[in-house]
C-alpha positions in Angstrom: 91.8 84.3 118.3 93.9 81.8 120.7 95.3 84.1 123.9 97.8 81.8 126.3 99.0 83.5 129.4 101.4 85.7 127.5 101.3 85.6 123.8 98.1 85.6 121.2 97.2 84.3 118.0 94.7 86.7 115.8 92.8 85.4 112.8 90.7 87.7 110.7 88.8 88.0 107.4 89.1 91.4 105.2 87.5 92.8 102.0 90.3 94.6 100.5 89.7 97.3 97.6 90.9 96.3 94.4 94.2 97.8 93.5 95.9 97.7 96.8 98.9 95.5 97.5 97.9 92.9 99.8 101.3 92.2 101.3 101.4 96.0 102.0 98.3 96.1 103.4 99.1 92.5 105.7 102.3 94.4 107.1 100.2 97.4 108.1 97.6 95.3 109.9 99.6 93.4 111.9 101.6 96.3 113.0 98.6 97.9 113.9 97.3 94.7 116.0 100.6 94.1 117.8 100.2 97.5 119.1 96.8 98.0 120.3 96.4 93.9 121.5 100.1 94.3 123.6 98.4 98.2 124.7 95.1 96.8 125.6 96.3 93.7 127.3 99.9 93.4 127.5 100.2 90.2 125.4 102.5 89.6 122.6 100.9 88.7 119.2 103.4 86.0 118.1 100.8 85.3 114.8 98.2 87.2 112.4 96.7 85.0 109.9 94.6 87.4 107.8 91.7 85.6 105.0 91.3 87.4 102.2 87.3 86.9 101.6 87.2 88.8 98.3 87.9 92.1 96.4 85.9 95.3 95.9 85.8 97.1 93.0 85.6 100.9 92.8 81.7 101.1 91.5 80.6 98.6 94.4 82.2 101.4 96.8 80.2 104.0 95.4 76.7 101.7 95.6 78.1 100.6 99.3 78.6 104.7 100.5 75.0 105.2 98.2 73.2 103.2 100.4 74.4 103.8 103.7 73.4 107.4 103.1 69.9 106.3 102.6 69.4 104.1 104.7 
């Protein structure tokens, strides 16, 4: 994240789950970030560079949900 005196720059790294349309799922986000960065601090997010780190597939979702009940 780069914050100047009146603007900011967010970077950030996702999982998404396979299936889901990407560019949907980038307009969403930054929506959602321009809104609760300029609410939380009054600064404008002029960028949002979102990484995606890789892709889950319905079965890992279930083992992922699996073993946070147990642990």
């Amino acid at each position: 994240m780069e914050v100047g005196s009146e603007e900011v720059a967010v970077d950030l790294k996702v999982i998404l789950q396979y299936g889901k349309s990407a560019p949907k799922i980038y307009e969403n986000v930054v929506k959602e970030i321009q809104k609760a960065v300029y609410n939380m601090t009054g600064l404008k997010v002029v960028e949002v560079n979102m990484t995606v780190e890789g892709v889950q597939l319905a079965k890992e979702e279930q083992e992922d949900k699996t073993e946070e009940r147990v642990k």
